[in-house]
PANU-588227 format. One record per residue (C-alpha): residue in one letter; x, y, z. Coordinates in nm, 2 decimals. Example, Ala and Ser with C-alpha at 12.3 -4.5 7.8 and 13.67 -1.06 7.14 Angstrom:
<torlos>
[torlo "a",[1.23,-0.45,0.78]]
[torlo "s",[1.37,-0.11,0.71]]
</torlos>
This chain:
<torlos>
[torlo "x",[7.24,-17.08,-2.30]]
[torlo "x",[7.52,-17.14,-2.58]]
[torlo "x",[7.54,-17.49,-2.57]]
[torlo "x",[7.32,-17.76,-2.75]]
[torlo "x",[7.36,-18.05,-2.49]]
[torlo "x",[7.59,-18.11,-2.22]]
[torlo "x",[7.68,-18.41,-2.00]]
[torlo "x",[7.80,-18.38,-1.64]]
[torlo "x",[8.02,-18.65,-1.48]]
[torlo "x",[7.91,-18.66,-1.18]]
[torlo "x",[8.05,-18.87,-0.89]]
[torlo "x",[7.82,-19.00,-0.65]]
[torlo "x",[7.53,-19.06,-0.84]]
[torlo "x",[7.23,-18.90,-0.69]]
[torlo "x",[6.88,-19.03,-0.81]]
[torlo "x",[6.77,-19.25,-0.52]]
[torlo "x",[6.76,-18.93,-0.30]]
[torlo "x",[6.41,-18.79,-0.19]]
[torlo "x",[6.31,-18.47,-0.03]]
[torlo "x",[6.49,-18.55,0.30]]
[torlo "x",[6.72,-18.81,0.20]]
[torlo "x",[6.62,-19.18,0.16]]
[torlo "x",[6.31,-19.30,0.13]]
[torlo "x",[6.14,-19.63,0.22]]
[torlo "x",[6.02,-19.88,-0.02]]
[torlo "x",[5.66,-19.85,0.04]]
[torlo "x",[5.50,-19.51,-0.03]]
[torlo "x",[5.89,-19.30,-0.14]]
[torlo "x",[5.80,-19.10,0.19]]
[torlo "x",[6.13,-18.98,0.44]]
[torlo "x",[6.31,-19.27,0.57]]
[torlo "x",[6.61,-19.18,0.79]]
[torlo "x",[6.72,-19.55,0.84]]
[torlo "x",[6.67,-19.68,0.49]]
[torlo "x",[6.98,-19.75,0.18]]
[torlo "x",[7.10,-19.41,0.00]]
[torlo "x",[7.22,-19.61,-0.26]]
[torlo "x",[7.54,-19.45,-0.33]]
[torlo "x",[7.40,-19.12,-0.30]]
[torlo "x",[7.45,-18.79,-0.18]]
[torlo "x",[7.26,-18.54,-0.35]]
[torlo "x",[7.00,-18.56,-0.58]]
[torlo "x",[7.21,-18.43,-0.87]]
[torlo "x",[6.94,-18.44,-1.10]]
[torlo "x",[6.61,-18.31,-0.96]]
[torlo "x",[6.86,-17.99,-0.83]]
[torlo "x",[6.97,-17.91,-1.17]]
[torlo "x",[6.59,-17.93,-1.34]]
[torlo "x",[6.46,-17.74,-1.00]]
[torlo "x",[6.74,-17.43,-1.07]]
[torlo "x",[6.70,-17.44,-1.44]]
[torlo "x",[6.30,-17.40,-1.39]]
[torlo "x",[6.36,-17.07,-1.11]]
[torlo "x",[6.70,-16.94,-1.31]]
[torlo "x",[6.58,-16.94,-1.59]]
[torlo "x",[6.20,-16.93,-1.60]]
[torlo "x",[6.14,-16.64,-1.87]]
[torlo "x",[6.22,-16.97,-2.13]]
[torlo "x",[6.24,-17.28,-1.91]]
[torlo "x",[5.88,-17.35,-1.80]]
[torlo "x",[5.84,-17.73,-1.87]]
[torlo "x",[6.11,-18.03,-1.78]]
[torlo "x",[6.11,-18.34,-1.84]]
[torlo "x",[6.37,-18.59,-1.67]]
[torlo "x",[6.41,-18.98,-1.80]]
[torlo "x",[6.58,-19.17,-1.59]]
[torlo "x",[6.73,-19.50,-1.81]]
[torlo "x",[6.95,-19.62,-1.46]]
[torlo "x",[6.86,-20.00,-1.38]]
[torlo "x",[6.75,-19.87,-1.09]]
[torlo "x",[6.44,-19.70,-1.02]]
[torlo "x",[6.53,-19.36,-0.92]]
[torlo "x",[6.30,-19.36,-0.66]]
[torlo "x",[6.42,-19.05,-0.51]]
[torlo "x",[6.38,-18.84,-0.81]]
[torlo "x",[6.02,-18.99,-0.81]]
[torlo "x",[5.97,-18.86,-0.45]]
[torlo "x",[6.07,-18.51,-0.53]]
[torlo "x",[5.87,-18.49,-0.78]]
[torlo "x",[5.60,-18.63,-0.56]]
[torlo "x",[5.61,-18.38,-0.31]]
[torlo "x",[5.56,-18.08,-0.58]]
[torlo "x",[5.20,-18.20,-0.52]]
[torlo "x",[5.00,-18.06,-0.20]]
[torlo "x",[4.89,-18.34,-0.04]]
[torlo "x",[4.78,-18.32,0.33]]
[torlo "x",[4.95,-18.63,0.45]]
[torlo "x",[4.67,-18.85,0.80]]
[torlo "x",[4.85,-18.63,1.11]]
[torlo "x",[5.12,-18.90,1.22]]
[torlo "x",[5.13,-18.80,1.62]]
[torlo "x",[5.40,-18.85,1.86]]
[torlo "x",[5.36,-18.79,2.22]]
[torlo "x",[5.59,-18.73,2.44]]
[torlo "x",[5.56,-18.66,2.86]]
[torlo "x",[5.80,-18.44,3.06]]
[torlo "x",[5.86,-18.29,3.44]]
[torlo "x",[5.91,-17.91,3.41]]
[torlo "x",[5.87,-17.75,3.76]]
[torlo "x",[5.75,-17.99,3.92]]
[torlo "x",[5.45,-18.05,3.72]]
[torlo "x",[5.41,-18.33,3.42]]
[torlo "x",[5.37,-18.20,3.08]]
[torlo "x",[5.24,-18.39,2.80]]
[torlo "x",[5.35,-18.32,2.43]]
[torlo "x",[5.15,-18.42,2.14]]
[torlo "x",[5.38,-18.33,1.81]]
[torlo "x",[5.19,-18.40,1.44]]
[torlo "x",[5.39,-18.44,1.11]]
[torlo "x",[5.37,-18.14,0.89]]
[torlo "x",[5.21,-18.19,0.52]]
[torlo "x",[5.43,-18.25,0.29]]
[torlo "x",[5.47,-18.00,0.01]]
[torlo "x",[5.81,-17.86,-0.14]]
[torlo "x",[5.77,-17.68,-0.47]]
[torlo "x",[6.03,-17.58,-0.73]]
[torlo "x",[5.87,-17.28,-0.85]]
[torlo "x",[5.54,-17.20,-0.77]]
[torlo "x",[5.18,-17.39,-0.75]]
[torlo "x",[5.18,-17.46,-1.14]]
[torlo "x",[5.52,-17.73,-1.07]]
[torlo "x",[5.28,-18.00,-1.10]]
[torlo "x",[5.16,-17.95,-1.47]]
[torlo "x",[5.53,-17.87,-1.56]]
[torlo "x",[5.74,-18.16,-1.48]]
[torlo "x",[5.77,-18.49,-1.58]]
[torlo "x",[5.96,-18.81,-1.50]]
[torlo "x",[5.97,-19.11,-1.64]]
[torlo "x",[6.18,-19.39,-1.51]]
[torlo "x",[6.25,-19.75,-1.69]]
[torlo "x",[6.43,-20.02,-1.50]]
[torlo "x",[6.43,-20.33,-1.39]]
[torlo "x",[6.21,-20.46,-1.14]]
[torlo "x",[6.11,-20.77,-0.94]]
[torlo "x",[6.29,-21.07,-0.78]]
[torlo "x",[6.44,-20.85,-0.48]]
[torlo "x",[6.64,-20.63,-0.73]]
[torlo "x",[6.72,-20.25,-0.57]]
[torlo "x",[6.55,-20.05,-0.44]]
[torlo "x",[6.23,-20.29,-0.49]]
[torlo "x",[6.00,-19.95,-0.61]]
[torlo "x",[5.89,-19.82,-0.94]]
[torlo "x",[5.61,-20.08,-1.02]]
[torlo "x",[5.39,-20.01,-1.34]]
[torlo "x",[5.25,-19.66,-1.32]]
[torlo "x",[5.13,-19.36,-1.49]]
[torlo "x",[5.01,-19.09,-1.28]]
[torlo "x",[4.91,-18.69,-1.38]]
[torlo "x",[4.97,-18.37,-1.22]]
[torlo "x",[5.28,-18.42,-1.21]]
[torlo "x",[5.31,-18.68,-1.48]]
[torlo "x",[5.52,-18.97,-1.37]]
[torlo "x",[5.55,-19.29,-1.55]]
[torlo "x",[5.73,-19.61,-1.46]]
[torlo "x",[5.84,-19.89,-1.68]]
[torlo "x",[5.97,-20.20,-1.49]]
[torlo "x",[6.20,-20.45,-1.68]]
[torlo "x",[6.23,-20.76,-1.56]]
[torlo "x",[6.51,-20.94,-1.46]]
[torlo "x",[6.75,-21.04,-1.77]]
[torlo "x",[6.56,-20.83,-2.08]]
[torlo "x",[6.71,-20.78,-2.33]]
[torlo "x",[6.73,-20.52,-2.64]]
[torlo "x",[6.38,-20.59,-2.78]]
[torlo "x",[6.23,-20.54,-2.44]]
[torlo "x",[6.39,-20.20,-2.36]]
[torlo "x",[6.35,-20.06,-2.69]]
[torlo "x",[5.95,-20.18,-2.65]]
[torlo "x",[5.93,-20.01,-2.35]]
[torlo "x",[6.08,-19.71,-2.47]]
[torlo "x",[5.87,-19.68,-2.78]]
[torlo "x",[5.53,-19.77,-2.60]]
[torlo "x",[5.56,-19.64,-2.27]]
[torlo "x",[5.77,-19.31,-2.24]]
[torlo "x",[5.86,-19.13,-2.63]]
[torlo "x",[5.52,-19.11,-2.69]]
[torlo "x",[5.44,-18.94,-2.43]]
[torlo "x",[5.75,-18.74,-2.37]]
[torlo "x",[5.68,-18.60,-2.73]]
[torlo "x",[5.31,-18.52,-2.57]]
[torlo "x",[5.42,-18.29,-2.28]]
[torlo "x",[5.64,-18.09,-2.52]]
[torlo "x",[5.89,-17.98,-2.25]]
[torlo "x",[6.11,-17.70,-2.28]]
[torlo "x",[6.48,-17.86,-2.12]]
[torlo "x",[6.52,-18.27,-2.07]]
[torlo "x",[6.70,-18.39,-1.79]]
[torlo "x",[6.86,-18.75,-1.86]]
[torlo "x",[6.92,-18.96,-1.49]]
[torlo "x",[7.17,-19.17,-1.72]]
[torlo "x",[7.28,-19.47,-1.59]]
[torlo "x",[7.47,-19.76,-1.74]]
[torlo "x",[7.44,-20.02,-1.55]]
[torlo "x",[7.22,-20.21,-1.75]]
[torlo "x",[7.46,-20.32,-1.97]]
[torlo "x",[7.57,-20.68,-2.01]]
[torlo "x",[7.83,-20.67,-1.81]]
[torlo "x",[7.75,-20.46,-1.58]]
[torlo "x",[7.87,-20.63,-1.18]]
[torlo "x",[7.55,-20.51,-1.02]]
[torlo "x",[7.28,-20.46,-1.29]]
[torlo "x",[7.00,-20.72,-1.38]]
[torlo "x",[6.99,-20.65,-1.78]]
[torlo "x",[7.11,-20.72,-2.13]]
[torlo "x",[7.18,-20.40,-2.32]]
[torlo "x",[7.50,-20.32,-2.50]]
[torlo "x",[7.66,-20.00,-2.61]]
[torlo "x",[7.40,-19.99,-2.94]]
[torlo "x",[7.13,-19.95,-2.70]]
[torlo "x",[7.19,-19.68,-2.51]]
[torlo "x",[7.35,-19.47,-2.84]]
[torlo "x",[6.99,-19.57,-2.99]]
[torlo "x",[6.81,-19.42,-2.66]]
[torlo "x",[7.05,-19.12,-2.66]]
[torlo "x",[6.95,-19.04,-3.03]]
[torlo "x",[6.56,-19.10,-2.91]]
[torlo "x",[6.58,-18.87,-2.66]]
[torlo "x",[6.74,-18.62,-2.90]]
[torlo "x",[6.52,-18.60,-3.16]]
[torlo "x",[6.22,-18.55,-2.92]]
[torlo "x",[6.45,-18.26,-2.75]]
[torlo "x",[6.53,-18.09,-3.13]]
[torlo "x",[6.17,-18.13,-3.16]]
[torlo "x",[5.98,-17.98,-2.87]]
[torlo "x",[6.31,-17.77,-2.71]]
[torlo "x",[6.61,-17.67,-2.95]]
[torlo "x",[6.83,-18.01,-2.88]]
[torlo "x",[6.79,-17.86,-2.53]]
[torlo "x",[6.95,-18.12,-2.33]]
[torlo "x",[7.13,-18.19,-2.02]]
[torlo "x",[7.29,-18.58,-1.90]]
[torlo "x",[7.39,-18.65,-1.56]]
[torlo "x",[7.57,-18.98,-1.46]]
[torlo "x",[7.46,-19.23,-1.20]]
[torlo "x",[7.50,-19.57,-1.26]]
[torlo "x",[7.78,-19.79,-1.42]]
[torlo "x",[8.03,-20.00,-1.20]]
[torlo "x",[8.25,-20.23,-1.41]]
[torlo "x",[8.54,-20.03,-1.45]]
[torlo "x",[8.77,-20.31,-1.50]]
[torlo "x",[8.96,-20.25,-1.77]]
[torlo "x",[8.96,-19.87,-1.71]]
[torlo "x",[8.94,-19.67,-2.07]]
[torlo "x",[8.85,-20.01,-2.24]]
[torlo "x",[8.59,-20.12,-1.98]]
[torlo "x",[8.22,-20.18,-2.00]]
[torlo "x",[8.16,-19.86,-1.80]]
[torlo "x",[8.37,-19.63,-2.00]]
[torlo "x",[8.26,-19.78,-2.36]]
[torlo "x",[7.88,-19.69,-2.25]]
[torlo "x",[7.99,-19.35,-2.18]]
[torlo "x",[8.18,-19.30,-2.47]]
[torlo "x",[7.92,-19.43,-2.66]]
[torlo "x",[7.64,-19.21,-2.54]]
[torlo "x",[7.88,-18.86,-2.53]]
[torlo "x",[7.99,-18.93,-2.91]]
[torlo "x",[7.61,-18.92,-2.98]]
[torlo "x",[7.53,-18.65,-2.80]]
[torlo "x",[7.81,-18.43,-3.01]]
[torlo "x",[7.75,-18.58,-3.34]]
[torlo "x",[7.38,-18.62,-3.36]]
[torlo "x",[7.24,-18.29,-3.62]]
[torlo "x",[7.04,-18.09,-3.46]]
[torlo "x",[6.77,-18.22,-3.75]]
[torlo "x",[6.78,-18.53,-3.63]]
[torlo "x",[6.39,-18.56,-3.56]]
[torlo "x",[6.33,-18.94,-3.62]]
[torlo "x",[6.15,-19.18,-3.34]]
[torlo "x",[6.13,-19.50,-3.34]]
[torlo "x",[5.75,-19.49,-3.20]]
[torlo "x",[5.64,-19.28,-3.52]]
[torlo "x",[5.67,-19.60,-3.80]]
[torlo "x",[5.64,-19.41,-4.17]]
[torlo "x",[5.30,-19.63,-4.28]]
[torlo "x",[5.29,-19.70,-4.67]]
[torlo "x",[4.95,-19.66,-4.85]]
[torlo "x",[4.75,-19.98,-4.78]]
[torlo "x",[5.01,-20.05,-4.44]]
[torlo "x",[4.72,-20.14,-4.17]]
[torlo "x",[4.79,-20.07,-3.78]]
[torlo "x",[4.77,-20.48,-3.76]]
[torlo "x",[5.07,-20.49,-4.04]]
[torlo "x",[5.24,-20.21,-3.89]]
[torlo "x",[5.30,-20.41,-3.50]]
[torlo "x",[5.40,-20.75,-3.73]]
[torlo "x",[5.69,-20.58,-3.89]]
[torlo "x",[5.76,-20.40,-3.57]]
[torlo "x",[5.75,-20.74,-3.43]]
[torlo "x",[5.98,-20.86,-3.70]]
[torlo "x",[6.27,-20.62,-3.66]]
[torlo "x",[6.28,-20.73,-3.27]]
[torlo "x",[6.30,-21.08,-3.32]]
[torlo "x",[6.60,-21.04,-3.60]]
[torlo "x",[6.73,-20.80,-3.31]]
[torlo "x",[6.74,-21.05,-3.04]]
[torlo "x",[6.79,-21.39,-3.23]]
[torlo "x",[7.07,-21.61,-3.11]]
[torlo "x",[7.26,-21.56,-3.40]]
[torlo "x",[7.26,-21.15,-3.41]]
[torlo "x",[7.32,-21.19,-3.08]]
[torlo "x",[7.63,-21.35,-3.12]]
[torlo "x",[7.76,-21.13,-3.42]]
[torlo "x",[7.69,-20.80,-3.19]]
[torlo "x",[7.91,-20.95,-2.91]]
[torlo "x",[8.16,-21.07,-3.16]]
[torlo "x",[8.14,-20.73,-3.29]]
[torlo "x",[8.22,-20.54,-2.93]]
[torlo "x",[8.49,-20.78,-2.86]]
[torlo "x",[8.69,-20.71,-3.19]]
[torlo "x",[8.65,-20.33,-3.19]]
[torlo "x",[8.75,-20.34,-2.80]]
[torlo "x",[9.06,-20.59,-2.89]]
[torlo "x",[9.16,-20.35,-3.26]]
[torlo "x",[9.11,-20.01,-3.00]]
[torlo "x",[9.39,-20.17,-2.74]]
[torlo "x",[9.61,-20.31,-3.02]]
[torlo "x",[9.62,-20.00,-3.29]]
[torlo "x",[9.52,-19.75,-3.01]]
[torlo "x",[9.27,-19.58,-3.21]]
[torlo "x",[8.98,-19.40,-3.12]]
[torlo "x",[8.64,-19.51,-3.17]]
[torlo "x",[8.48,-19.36,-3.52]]
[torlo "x",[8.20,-19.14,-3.46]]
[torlo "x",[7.84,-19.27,-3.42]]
[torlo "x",[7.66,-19.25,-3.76]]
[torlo "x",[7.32,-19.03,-3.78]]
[torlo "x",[7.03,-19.31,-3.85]]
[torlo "x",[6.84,-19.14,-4.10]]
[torlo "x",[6.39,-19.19,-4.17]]
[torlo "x",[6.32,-19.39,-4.36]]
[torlo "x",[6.00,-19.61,-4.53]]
[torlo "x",[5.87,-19.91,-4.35]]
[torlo "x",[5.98,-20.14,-4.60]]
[torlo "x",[6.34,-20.01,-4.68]]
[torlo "x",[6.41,-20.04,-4.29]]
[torlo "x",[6.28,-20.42,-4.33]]
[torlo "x",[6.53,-20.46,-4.65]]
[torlo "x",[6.81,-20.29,-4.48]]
[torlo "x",[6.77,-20.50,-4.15]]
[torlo "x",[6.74,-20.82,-4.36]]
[torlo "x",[7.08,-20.73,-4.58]]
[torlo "x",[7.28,-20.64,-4.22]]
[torlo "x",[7.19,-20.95,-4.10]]
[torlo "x",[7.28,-21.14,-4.38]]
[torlo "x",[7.63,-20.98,-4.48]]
[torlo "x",[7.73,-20.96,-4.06]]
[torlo "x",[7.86,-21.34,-4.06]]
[torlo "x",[8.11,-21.25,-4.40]]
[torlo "x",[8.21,-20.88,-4.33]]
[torlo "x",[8.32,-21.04,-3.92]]
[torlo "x",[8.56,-21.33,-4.13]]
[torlo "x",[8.67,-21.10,-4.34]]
[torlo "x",[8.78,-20.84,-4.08]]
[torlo "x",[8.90,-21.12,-3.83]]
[torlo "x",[9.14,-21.24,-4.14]]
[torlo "x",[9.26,-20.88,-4.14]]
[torlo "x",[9.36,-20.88,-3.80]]
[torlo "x",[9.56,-21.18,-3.82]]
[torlo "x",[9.75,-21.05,-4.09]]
[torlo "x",[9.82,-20.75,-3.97]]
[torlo "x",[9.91,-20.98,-3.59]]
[torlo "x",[10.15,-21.19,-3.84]]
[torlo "x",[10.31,-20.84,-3.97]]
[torlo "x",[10.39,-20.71,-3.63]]
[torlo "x",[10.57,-21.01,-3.48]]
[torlo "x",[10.77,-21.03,-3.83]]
</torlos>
């Protein structure tokens, strides 16, 4: 009850688990022959299922957001099954000699119905899963949805998006209505294996992006729930390269946020500061502006440029990482001027530092 946020590094990963184990691809029901994924218990779903019975008398709503590139279709499932839903009798018959005389056995599949707490579970949880989707990619679930009672929301990525598309998922699809339900602990399924290059994964995202979805998730958790947070890994298999390697970069990028992020960080992304006069219409072009400066070729290139020379200075100097900085709200139009002076000064400040590096290279072999 001390502690702000935590984050649990957890080996297997666990969010493709159902109620039983795995679970098929059509309807998330029990599937005893189907692909755990990696996965042994459903880390996840049990920590939000003891924090709701431990420690009911202040934990009564949780959320969990699951950012894996992978649907977690087992969370999904377990959160499913809160619901009572008599499920058509699936029979199995069955015929046997027992004295002498034939019996026959007619055996129906119970309803399925496995609760947290009590009957009001399904107003007080919700998940929300973005991933990517389509094209054969695993587990082949977690099409567009967004159900009630309990709320579950899916956003499907498809196959190479990018920055602009996640963040525009994010925004639209899940922070808005995260903030909505006002829950009283988050639960973060977070995986990295949507980053660039990741072995497995199917997207584009970088380190920035998941320390921009960490903060996101933050400032709806200081809002609604004290910073009330709690991460648990799944996903992230490049780990060449150990401490300097894709995997461990992500992580390090998203634990340095969660322990230097203020607990007054309250600013989302969703929740655009309008200027007198600044029309909805307006509002969606500049939105729209600030992606496409964010995904063109050329910031592209500096960002990657960027990763390479801080991961090349880290294993030359040895140095850690500087903490993350806090973004801070700001008006509409001084987030367009800042945007458009980063982009501008990116090309000079990389020259500048790359000279640096030579010189100090020339300084160590002399």
């Amino acid at each position: 009850e001390s502690a702000r946020n935590a984050f649990c590094a957890v080996r297997p990963p666990g969010h493709h688990l159902g109620p039983a184990g795995a679970v098929d691809k059509k309807d998330l029901q029990d599937d005893p022959e189907g692909s755990q994924g990696f996965c042994l218990l459903n880390n996840v779903a049990i920590g939000a299922a003891y924090a709701k019975c431990v420690y009911r008398h202040f934990i009564r709503k949780v959320a969990i957001i699951d950012i894996d590139v992978h649907h977690g279709n087992g969370t999904e499932a377990i959160v499913r099954n809160l619901k009572y839903i008599p499920d058509i009798p699936k029979e199995k018959k069955g015929s046997m000699t027992f004295g002498g005389a034939a019996v026959s056995l007619t055996l129906f599949k119970p309803p399925a119905c496995k609760p947290w707490l009590d009957g009001n579970d399904v107003d007080n949880v919700f998940f929300a899963s973005i991933h990517g989707f389509g094209g054969g990619f695993y587990p082949g679930t977690g099409g567009s949805c967004s159900r009630t009672a309990p709320r579950i929301i899916n956003a499907p990525l498809k196959k190479g998006s990018g920055p602009a598309e996640f963040r525009r998922s994010m925004r639209r699809d899940i922070l808005p209505q995260l903030q909505e339900f006002h829950p009283d602990l988050i639960f973060v399924s977070s995986g990295f294996d949507g980053h660039e290059d990741d072995l497995i994964g199917c997207c584009e995202l970088s380190e920035e992006d998941y320390i921009w979805a960490t903060q996101q998730l933050m400032a709806v958790a200081n809002r609604c729930c004290n910073g009330r947070l709690v991460s648990v890994l799944e996903g992230g298999y490049n780990t060449r390269g150990e401490a300097l390697s894709p995997f461990a970069s992500a992580v390090a990028s998203h634990v340095r946020t969660l322990m230097y992020t203020s607990l007054n960080y309250t600013y989302l992304d969703c929740e655009v500061n309008l200027q007198e006069g600044l029309n909805p219409e307006e509002t969606e072009t500049f939105t729209q502006r600030l992606e496409d400066l964010y995904t063109s070729e050329y910031h592209n290139h500096v960002r990657r440029e960027e990763a390479r020379r801080l991961r090349l200075r880290k294993r030359q100097l040895n140095l850690d990482m500087a903490p993350v900085k806090v973004q801070r709200t700001a008006s509409a139009s001084r987030l367009e001027d800042e945007a458009v002076k980063e982009a501008a000064s990116n090309q000079a400040d990389l020259e500048s530092e790359l000279k640096e590096e030579k010189e100090e290279l020339k300084e160590e072999k002399v």
